[in-house]
C-alpha beads as a LAMMPS data file, in Angstrom:
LAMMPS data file: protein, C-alpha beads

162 atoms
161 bonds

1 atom types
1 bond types

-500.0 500.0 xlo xhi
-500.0 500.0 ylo yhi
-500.0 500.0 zlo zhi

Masses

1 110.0

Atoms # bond

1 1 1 242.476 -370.501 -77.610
2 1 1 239.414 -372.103 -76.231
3 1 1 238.027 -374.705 -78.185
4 1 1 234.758 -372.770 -77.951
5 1 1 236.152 -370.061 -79.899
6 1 1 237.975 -372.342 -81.837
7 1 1 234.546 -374.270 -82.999
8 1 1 233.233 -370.979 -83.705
9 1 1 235.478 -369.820 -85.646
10 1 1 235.630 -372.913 -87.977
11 1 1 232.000 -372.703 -88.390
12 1 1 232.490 -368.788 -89.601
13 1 1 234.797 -370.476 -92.069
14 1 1 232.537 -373.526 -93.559
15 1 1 229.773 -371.304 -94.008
16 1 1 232.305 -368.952 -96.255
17 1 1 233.526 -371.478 -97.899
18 1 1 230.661 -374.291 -98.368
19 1 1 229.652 -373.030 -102.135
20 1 1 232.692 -372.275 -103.520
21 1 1 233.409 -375.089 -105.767
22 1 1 237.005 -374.180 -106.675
23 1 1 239.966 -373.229 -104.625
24 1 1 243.324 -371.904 -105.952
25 1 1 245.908 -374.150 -103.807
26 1 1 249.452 -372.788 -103.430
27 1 1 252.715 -374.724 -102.995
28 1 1 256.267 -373.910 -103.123
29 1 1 258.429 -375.096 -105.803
30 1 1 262.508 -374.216 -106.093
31 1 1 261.048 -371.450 -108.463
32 1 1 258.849 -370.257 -106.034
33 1 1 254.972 -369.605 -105.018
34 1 1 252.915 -371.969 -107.839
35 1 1 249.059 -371.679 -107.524
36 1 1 246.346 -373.748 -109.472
37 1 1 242.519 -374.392 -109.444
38 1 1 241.320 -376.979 -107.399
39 1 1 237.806 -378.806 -106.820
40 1 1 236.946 -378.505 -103.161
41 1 1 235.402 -381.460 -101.890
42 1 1 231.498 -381.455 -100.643
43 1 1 233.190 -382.428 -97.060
44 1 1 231.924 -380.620 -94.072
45 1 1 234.435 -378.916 -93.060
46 1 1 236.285 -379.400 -89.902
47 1 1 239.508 -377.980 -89.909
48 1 1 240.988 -380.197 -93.260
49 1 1 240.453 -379.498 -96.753
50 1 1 240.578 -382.563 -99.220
51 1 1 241.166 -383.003 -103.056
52 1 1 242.200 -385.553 -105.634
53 1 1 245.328 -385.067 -107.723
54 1 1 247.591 -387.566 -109.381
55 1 1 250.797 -388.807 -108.598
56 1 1 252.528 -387.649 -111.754
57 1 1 251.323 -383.713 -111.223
58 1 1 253.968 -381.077 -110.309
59 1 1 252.047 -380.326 -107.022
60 1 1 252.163 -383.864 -106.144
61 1 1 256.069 -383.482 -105.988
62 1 1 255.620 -380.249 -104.778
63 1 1 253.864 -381.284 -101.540
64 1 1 256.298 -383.988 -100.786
65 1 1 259.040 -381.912 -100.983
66 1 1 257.296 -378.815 -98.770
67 1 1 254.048 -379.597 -96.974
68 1 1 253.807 -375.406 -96.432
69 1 1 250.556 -374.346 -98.807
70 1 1 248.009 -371.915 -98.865
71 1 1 244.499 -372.440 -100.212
72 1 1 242.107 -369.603 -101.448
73 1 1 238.600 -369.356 -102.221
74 1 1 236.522 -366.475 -103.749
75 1 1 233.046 -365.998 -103.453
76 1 1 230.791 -364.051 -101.343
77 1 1 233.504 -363.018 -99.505
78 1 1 237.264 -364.130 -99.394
79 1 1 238.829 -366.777 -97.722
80 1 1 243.013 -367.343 -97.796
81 1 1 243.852 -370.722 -95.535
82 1 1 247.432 -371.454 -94.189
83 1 1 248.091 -375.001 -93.806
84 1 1 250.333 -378.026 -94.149
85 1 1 249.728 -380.740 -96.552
86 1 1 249.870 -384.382 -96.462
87 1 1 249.252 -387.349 -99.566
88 1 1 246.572 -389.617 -98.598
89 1 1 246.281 -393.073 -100.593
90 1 1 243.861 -394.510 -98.212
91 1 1 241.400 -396.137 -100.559
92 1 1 238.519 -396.031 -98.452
93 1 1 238.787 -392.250 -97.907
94 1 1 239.347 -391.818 -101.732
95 1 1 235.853 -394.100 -102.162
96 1 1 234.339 -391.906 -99.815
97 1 1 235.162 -388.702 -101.571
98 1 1 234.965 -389.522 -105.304
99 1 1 232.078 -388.911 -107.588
100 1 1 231.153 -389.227 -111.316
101 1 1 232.168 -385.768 -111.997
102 1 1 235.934 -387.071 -111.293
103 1 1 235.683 -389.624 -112.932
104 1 1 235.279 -387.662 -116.238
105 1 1 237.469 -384.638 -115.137
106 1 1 240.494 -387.452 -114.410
107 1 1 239.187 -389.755 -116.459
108 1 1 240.013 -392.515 -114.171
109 1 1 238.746 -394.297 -110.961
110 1 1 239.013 -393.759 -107.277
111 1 1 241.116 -396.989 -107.144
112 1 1 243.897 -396.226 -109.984
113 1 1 246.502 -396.059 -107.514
114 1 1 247.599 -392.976 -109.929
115 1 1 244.910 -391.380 -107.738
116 1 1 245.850 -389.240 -104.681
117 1 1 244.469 -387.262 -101.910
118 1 1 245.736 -383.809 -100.870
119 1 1 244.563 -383.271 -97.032
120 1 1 245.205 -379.898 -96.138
121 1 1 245.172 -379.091 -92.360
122 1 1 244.428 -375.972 -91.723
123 1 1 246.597 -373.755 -89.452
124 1 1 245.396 -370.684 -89.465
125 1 1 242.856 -368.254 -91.642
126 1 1 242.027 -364.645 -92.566
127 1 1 238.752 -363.876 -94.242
128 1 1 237.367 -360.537 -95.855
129 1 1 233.166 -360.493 -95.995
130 1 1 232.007 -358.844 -99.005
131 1 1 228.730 -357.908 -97.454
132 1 1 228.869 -355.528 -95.225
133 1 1 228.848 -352.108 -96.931
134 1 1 229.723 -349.643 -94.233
135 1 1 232.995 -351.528 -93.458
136 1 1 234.036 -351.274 -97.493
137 1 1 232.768 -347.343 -97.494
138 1 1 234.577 -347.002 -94.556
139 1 1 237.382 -349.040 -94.868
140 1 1 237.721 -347.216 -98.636
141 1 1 237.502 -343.551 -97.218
142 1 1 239.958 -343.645 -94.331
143 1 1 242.516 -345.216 -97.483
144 1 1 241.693 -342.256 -99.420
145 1 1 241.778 -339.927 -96.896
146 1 1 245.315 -341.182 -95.703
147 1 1 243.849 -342.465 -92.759
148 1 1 244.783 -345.570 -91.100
149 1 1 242.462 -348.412 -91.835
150 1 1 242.729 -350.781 -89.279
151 1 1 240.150 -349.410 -87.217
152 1 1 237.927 -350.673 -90.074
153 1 1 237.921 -354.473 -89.191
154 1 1 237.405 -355.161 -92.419
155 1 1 239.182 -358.622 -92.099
156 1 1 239.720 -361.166 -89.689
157 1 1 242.636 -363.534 -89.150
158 1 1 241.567 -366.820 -86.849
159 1 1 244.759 -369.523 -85.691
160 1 1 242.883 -373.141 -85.631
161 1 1 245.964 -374.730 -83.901
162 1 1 246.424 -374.608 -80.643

Bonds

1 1 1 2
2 1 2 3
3 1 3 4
4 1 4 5
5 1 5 6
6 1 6 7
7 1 7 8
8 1 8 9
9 1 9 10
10 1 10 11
11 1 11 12
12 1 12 13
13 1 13 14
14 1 14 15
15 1 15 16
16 1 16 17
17 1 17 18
18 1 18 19
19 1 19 20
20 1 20 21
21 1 21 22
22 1 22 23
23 1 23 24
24 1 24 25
25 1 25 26
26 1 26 27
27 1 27 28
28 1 28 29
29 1 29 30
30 1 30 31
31 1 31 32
32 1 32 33
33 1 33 34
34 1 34 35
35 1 35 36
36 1 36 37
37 1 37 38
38 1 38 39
39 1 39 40
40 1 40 41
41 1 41 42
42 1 42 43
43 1 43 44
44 1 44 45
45 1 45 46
46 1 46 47
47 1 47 48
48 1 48 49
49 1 49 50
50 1 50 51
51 1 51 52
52 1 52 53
53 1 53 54
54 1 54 55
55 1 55 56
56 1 56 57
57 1 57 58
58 1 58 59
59 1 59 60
60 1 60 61
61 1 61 62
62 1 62 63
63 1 63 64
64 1 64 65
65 1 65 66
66 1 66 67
67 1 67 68
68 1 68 69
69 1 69 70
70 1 70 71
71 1 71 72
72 1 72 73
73 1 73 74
74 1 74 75
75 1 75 76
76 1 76 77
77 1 77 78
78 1 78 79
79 1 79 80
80 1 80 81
81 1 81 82
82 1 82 83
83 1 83 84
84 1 84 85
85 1 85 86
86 1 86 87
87 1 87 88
88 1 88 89
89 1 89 90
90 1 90 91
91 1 91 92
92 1 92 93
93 1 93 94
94 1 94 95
95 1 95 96
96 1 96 97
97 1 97 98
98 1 98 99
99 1 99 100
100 1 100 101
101 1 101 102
102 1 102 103
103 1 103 104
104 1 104 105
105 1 105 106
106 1 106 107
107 1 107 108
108 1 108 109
109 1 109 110
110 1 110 111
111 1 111 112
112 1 112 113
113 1 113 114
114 1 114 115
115 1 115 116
116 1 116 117
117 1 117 118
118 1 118 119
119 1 119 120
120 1 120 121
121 1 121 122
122 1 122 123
123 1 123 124
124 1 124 125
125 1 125 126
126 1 126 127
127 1 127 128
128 1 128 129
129 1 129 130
130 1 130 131
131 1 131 132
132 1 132 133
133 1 133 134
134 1 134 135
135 1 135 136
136 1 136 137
137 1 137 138
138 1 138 139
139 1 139 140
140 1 140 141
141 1 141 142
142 1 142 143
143 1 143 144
144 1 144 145
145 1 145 146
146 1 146 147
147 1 147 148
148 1 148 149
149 1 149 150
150 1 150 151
151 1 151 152
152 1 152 153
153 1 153 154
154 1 154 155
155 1 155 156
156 1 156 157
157 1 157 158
158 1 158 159
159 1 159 160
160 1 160 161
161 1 161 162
C-alpha cells in the first residue's frame, strides 16, 4: 500500500472519528470478548488511539496478557478499529494528554503512577457512513430482495500496516 493511500485513508478515518467522545474498547479475557466505554483523547489522529486507565482495572491485566483489541466508535457513521495495544507510563505523554475532566472522572492526577496509558496502534479499519442514502436504500433492497449486497459498497475496510 502506498503511503499516499495510506495517508488518505487515515484522514477518512480522523474525520469519522474526531467528535466522537467515547469509544467502546474490546479486549480478550480467558472468558472471552469484554468491551467497555472509553474517553477518546482530543489527539489528532495518526494511526494510534490513546486513553487513561488504571493499573488495578481488569483491562489493564487484560492488555498485558493479549495486546489483540478492537476499538469502536458510533456517530455519524461507524467506525470498528483492529489494533494491538501497549501500556504507556511515560509521564510526559500522560501530562500531555490529561485534562481537568480526568481529573474528576479518576479522581486523581496525571502523575499517580496508578495512572496508565492505553496506546492503541491501529492495524487495520472498516467504516460504514451513515450519510449517504442511496447506498442504505440500496444496500436495504437488494437484502430484501435476496439479492447479494456487496455490490452496494456500503462499507469499507482500509489495512494501515504495511
Amino acid at each position: 500500500m502506498s503511503n499516499m493511500m495510506k495517508q488518505e485513508e487515515m484522514e477518512t478515518l480522523r474525520e469519522l472519528i474526531k467528535d466522537v467522545d467515547t469509544a467502546m474498547l474490546t479486549t480478550v479475557t480467558e472468558e472471552g470478548l469484554v468491551s467497555r466505554p472509553m474517553k477518546t483523547q482530543e489527539v489528532e489522529f495518526d494511526g494510534d488511539l490513546w486513553f487513561f486507565t488504571k493499573k488495578e482495572t481488569n483491562k489493564y491485566e487484560e492488555i498485558l496478557h493479549d495486546q489483540d483489541v478492537n476499538v469502536a466508535y458510533a456517530g455519524k457513521s461507524f467506525v470498528s478499529v483492529r489494533g494491538r495495544a501497549e501500556i504507556v507510563t511515560d509521564l510526559d505523554k500522560k501530562k500531555e494528554l490529561w485534562s481537568t475532566a480526568h481529573e474528576k472522572i479518576m479522581q486523581t492526577s496525571y502523575d499517580d503512577p496508578n495512572v496508565v496509558l492505553i496506546k492503541v496502534k491501529a492495524e487495520a479499519a472498516e467504516y460504514w457512513e451513515t450519510g449517504n442514502l442511496t447506498k442504505k436504500i440500496a444496500f436495504l433492497y437488494k437484502r430484501m430482495t435476496g439479492q447479494s449486497s456487496k455490490s452496494t459498497d456500503v462499507n469499507e475496510t482500509v489495512e494501515l500496516n504495511e
